[in-house]
HTML snippet that shows the backbone in 3Dmol.js (N, CA, C, O; Angstrom):
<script src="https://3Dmol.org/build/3Dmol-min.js"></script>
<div id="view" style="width:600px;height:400px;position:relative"></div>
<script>
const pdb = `
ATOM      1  N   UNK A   1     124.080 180.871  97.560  1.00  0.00           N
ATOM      2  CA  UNK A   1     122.676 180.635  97.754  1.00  0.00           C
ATOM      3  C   UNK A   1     122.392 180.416  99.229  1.00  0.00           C
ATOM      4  O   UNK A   1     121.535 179.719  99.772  1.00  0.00           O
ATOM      5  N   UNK A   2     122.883 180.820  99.490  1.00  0.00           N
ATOM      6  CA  UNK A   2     122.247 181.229 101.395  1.00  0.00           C
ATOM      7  C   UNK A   2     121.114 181.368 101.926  1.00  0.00           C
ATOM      8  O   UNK A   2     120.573 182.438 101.649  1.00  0.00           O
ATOM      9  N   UNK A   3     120.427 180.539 102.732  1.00  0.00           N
ATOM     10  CA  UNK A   3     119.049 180.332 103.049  1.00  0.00           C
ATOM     11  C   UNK A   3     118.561 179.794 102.272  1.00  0.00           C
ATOM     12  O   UNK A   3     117.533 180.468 102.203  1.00  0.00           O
ATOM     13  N   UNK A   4     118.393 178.674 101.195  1.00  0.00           N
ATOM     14  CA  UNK A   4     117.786 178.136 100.274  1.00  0.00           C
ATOM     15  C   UNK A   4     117.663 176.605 100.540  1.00  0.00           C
ATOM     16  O   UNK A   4     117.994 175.942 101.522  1.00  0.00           O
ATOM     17  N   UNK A   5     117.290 176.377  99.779  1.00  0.00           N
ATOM     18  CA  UNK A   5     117.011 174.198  99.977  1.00  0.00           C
ATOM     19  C   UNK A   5     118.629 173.942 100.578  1.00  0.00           C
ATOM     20  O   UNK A   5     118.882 173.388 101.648  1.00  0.00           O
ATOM     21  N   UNK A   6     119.543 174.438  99.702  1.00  0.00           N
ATOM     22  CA  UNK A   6     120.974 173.604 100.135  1.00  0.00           C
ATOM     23  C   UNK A   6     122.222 174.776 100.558  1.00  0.00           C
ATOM     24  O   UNK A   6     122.619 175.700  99.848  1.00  0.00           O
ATOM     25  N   UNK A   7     122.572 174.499 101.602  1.00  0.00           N
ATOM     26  CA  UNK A   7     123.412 175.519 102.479  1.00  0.00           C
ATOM     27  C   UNK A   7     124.898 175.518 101.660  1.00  0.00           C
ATOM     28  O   UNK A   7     125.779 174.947 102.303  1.00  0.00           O
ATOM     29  N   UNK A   8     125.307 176.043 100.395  1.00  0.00           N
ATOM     30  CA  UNK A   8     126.597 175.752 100.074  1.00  0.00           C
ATOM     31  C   UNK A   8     127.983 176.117 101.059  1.00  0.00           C
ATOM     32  O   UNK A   8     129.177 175.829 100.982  1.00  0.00           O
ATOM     33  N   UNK A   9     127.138 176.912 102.023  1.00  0.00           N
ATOM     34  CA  UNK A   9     128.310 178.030 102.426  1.00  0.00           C
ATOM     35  C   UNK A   9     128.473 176.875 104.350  1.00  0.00           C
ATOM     36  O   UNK A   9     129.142 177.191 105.334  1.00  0.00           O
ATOM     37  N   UNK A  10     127.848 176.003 104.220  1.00  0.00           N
ATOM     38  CA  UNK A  10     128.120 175.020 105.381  1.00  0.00           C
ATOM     39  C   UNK A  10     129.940 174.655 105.630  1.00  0.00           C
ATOM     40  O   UNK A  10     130.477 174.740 104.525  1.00  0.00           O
ATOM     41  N   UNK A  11     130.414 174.487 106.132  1.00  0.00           N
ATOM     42  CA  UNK A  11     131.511 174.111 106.714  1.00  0.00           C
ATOM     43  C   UNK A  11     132.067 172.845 106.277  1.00  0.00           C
ATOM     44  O   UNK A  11     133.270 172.586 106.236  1.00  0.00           O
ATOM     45  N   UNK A  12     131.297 172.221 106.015  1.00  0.00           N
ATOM     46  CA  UNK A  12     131.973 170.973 105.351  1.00  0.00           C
ATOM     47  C   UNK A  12     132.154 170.826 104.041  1.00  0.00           C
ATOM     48  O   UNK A  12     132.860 169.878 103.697  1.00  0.00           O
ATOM     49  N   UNK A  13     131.544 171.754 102.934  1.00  0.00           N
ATOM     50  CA  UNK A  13     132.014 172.248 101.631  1.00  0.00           C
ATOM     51  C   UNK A  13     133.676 173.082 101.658  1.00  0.00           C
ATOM     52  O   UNK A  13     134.293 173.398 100.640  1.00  0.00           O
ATOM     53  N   UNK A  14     134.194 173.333 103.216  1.00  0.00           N
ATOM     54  CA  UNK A  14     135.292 174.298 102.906  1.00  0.00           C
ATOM     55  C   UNK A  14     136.234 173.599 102.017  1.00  0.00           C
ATOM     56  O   UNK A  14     136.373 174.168 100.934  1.00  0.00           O
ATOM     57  N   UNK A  15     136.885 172.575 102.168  1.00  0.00           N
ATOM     58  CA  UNK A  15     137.325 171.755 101.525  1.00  0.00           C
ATOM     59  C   UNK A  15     137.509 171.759  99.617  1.00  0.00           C
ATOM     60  O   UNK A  15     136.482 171.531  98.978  1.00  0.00           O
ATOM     61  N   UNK A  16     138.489 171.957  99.038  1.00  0.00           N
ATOM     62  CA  UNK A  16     138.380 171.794  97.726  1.00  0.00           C
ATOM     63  C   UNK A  16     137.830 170.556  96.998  1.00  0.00           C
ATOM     64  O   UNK A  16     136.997 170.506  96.092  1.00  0.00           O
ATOM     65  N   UNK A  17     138.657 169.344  97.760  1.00  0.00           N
ATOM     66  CA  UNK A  17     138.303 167.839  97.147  1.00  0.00           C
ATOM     67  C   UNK A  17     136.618 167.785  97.710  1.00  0.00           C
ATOM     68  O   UNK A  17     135.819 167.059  97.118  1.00  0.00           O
ATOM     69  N   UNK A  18     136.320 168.366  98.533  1.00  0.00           N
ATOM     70  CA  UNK A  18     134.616 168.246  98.874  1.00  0.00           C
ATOM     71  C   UNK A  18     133.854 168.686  97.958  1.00  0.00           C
ATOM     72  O   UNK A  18     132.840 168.119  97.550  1.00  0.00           O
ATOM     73  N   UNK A  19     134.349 169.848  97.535  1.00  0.00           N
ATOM     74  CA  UNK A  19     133.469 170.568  96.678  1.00  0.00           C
ATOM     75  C   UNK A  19     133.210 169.848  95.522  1.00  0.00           C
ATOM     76  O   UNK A  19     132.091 169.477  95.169  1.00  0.00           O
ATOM     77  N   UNK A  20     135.026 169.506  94.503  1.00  0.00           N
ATOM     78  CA  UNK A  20     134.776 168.706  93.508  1.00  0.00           C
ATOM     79  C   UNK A  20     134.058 167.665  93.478  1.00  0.00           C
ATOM     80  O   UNK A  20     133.174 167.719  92.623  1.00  0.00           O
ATOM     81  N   UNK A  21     134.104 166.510  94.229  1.00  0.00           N
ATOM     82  CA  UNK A  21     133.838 165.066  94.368  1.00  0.00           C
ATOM     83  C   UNK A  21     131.968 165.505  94.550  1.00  0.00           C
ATOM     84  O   UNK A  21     131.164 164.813  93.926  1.00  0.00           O
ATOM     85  N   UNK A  22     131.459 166.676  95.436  1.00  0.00           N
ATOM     86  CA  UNK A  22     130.433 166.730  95.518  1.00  0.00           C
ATOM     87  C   UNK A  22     129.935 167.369  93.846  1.00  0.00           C
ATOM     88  O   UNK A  22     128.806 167.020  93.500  1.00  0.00           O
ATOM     89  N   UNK A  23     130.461 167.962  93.183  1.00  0.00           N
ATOM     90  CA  UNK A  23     129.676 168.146  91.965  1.00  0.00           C
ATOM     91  C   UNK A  23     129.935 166.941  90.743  1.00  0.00           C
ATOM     92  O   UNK A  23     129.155 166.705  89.821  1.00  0.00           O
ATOM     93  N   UNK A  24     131.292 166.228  91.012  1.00  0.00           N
ATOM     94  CA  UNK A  24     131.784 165.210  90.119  1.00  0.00           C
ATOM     95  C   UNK A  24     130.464 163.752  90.513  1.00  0.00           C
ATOM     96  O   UNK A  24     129.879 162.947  89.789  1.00  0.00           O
ATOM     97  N   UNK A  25     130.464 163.943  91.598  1.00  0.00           N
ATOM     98  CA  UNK A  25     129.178 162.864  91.345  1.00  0.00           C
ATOM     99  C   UNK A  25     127.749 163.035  91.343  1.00  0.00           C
ATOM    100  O   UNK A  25     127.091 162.022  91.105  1.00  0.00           O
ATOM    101  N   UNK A  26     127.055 164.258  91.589  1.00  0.00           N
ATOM    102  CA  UNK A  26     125.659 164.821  91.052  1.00  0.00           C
ATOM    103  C   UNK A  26     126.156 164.502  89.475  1.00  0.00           C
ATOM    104  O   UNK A  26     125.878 163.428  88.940  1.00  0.00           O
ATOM    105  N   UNK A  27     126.547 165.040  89.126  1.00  0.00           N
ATOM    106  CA  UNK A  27     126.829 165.194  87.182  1.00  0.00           C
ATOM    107  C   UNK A  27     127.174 163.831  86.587  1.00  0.00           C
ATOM    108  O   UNK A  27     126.854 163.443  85.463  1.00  0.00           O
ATOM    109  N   UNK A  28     128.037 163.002  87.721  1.00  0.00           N
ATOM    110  CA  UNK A  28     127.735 161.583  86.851  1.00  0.00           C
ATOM    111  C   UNK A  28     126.763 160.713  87.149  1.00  0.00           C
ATOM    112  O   UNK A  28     126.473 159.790  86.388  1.00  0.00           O
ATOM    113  N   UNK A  29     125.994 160.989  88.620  1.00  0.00           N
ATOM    114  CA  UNK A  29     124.950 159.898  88.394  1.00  0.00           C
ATOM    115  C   UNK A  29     123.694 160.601  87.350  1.00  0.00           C
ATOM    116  O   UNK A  29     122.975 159.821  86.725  1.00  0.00           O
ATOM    117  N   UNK A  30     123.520 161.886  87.232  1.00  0.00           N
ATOM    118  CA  UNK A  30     122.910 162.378  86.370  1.00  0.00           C
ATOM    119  C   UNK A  30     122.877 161.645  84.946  1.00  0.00           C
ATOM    120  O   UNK A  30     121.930 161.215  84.288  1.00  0.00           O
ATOM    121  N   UNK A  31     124.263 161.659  84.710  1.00  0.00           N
ATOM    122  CA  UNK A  31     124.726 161.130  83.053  1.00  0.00           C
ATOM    123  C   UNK A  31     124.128 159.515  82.981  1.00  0.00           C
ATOM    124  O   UNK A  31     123.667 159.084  81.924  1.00  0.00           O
ATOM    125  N   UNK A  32     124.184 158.732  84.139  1.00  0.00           N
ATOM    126  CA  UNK A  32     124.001 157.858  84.071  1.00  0.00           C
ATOM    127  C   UNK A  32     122.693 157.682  84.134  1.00  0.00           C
ATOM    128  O   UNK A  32     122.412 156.623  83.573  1.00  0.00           O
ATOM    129  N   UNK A  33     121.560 158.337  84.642  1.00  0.00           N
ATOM    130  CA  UNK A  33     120.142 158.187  84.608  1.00  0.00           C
ATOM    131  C   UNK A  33     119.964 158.768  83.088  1.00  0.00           C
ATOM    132  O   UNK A  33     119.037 158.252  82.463  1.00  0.00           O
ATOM    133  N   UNK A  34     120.526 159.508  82.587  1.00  0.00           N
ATOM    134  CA  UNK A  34     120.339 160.042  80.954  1.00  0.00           C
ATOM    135  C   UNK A  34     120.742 158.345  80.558  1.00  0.00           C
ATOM    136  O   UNK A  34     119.662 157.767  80.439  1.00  0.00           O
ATOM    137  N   UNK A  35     121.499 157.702  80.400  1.00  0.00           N
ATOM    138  CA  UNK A  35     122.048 156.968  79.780  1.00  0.00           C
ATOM    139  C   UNK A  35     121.055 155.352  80.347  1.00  0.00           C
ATOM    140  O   UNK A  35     121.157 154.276  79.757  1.00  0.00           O
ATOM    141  N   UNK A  36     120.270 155.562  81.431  1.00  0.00           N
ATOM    142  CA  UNK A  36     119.605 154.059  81.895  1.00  0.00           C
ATOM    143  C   UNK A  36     117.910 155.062  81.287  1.00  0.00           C
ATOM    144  O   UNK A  36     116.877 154.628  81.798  1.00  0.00           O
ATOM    145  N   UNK A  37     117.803 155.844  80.642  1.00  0.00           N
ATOM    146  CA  UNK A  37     116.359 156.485  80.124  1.00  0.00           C
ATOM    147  C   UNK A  37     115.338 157.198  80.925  1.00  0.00           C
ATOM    148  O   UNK A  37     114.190 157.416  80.536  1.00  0.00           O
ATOM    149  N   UNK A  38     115.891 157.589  82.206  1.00  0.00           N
ATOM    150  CA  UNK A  38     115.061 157.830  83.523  1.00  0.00           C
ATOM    151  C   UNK A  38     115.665 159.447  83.738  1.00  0.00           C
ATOM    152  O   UNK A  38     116.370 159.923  84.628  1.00  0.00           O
ATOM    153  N   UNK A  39     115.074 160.034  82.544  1.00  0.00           N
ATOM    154  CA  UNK A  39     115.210 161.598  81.986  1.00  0.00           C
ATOM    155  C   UNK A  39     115.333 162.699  83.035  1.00  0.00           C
ATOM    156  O   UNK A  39     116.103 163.656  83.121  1.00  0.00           O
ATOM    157  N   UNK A  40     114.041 162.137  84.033  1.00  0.00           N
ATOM    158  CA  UNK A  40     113.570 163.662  84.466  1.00  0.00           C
ATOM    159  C   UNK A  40     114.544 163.506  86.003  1.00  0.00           C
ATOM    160  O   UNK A  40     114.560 164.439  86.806  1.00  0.00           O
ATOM    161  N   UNK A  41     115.437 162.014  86.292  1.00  0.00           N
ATOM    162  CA  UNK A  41     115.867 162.093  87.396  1.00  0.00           C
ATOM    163  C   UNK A  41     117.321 162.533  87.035  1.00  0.00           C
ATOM    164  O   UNK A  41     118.090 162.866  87.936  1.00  0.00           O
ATOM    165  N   UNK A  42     117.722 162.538  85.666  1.00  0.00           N
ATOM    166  CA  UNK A  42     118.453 162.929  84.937  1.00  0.00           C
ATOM    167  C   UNK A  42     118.555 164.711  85.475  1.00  0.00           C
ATOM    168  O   UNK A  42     119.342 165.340  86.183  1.00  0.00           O
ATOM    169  N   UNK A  43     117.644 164.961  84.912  1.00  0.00           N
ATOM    170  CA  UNK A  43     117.794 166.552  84.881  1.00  0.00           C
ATOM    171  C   UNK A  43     117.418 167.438  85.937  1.00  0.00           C
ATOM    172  O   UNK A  43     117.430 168.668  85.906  1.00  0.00           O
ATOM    173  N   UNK A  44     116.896 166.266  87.398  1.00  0.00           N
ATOM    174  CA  UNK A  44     117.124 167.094  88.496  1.00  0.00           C
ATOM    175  C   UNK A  44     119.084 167.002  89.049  1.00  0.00           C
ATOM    176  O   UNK A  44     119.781 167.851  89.604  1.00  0.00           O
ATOM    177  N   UNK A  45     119.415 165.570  88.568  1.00  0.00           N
ATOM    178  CA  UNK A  45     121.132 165.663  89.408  1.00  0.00           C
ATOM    179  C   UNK A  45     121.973 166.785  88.579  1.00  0.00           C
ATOM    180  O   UNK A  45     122.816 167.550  89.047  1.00  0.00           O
ATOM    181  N   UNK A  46     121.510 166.684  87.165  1.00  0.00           N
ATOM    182  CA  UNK A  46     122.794 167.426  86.454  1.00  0.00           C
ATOM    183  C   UNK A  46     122.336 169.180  86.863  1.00  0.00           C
ATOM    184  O   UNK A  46     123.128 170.122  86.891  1.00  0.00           O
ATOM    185  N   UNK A  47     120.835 169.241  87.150  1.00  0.00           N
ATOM    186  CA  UNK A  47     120.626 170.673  87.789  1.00  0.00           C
ATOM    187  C   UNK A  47     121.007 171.341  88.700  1.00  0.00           C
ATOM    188  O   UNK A  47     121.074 172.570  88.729  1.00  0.00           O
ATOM    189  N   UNK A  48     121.473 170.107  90.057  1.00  0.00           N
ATOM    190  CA  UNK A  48     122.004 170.197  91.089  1.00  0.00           C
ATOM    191  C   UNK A  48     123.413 169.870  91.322  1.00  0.00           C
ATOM    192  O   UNK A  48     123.825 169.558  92.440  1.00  0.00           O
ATOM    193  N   UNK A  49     124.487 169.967  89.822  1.00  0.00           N
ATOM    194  CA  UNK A  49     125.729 169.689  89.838  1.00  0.00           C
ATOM    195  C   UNK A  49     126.167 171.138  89.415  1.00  0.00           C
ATOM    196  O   UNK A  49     127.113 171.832  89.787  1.00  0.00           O
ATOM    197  N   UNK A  50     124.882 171.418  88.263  1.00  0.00           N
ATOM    198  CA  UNK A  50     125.522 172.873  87.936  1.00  0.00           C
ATOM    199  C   UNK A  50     124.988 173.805  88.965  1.00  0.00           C
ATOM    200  O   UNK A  50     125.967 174.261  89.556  1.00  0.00           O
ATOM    201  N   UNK A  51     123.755 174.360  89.514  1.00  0.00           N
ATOM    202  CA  UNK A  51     124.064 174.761  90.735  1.00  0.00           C
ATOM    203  C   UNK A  51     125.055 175.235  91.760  1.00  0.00           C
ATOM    204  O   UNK A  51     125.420 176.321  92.212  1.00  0.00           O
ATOM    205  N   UNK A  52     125.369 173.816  91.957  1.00  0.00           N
ATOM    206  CA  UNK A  52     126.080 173.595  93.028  1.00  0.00           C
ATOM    207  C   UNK A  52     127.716 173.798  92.537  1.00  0.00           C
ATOM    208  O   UNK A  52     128.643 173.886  93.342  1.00  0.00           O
ATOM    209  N   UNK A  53     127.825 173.838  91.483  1.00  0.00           N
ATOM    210  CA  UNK A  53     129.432 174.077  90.485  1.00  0.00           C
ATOM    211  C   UNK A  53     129.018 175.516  90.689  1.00  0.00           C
ATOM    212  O   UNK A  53     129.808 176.183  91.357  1.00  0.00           O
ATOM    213  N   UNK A  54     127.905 176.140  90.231  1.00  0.00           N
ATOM    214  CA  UNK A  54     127.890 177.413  89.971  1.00  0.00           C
ATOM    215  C   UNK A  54     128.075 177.892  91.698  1.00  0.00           C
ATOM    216  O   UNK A  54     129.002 178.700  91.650  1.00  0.00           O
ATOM    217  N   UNK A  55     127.755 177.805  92.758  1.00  0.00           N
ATOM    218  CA  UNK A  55     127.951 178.291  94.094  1.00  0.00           C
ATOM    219  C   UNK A  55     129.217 177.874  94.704  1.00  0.00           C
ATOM    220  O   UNK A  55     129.685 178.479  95.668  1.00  0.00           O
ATOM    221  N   UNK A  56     129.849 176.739  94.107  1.00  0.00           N
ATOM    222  CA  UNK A  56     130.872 176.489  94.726  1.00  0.00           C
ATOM    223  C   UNK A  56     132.203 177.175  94.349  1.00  0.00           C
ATOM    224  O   UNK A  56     133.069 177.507  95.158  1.00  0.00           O
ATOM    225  N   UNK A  57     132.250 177.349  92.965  1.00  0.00           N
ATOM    226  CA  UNK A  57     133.682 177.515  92.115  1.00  0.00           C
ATOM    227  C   UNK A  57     133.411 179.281  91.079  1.00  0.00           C
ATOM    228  O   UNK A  57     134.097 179.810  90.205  1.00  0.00           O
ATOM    229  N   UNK A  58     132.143 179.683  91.727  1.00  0.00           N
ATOM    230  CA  UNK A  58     131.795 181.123  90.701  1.00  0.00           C
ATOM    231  C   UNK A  58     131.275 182.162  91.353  1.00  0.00           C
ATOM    232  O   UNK A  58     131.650 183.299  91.063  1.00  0.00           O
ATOM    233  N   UNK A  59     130.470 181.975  92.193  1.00  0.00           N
ATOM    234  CA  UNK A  59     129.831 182.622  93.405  1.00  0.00           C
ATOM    235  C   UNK A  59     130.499 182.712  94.554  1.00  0.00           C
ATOM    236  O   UNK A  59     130.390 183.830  95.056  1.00  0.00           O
ATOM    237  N   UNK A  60     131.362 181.716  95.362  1.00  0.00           N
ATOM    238  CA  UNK A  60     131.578 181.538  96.268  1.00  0.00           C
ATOM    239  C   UNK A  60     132.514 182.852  96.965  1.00  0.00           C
ATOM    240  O   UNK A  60     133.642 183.131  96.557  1.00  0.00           O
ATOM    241  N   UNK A  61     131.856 183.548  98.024  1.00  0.00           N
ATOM    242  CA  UNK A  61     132.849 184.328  98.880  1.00  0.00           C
ATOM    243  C   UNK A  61     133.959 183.646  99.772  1.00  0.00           C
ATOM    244  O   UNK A  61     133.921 182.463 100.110  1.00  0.00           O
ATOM    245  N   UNK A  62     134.792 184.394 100.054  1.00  0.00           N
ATOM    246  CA  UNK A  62     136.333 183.874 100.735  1.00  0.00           C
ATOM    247  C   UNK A  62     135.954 184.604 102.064  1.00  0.00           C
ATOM    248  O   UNK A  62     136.730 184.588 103.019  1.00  0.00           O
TER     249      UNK A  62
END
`;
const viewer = $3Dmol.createViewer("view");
viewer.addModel(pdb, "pdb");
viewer.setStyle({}, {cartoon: {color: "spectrum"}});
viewer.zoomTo();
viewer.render();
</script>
């Protein structure tokens, strides 16, 4: 997603443990706003875990 709200292809994503840790915690504070009832802040993090899973680990050029 190049040129968009969030630069996946930035330099400091090169990193594997970056990438994970950056989608491992969008998706759990997500779970956790599902789980404290605060829905819709819910379903912007877990939007921006899969996203960002989807550009990091499916999309991503070498």
């Amino acid at each position: 997603m190049k040129g968009g709200l969030f630069d996946f292809h930035h330099p400091f994503f090169d990193p594997l443990w970056v990438r994970v840790l950056t989608v491992c915690v969008c998706m759990g504070w997500g779970l956790y706003e599902f789980a404290t009832g605060a829905v819709f802040w819910a379903v912007i993090f877990c939007g921006v875990a899969i996203v960002a899973g989807y550009s990091f680990f499916i999309a991503r050029e070498k």
